[in-house]
C-alpha positions, -999 to +999 in steps of 0.1 A: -458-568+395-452-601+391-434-619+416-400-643+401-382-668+424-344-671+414-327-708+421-288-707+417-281-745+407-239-753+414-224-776+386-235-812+402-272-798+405-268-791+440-295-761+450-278-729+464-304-708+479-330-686+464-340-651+458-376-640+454-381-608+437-407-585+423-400-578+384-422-558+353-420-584+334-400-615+319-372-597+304-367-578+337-360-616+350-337-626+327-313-597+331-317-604+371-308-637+363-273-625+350-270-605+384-281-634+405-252-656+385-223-627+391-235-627+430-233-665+433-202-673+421-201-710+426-234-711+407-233-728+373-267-719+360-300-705+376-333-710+371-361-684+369-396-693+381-430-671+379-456-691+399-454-727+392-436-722+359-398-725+347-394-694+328-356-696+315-327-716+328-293-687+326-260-711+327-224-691+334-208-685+303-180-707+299-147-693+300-109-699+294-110-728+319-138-749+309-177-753+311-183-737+344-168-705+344-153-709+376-114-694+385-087-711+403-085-695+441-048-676+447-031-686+480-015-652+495+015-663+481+001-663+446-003-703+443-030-718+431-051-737+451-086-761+444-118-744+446 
C-alpha cells in the first residue's frame, strides 16, 4: 500500500504537523483528508502527498462566518471570545 503524508496548512500558510499513513489508493487519501481537516480544527486546508508528489489540496468548507470555517470560542459564561 502506498504510503500518503497529510500537511494540515492554518489560514496564513503556517504548517501544523503531519500525519503519515498507509492508504489503497488516492481516493482512500482524499476522504482521510476530510478526517485529518475535522481533527485539526484550526487547519484551513491540507495537503496530500504520495512520494514527492502533491496529490490534492482539501480546504475547510467555508461556513456561515467566512472563508475559514472556523467558530467563535464561548467563554463559560457564554460570551464570545477571539480564537
Amino acid at each position: 500500500m502506498p504510503a500518503y503524508i497529510f500537511y494540515p496548512y492554518l489560514a496564513g500558510g503556517s504548517g501544523l504537523t503531519f500525519e503519515a499513513v498507509e492508504l489503497t489508493d488516492d481516493a482512500a487519501a482524499m476522504a482521510q483528508a476530510v478526517k485529518v481537516l475535522a481533527a485539526h480544527s484550526s487547519a484551513a486546508e491540507v495537503e496530500i502527498w504520495r512520494d514527492d508528489e502533491l496529490i490534492h489540496r482539501q480546504r475547510r468548507e467555508a461556513g456561515p462566518l467566512g472563508d475559514s470555517g472556523l467558530r467563535p470560542r464561548l467563554s463559560a459564561d457564554g460570551r464570545s471570545e477571539s480564537c
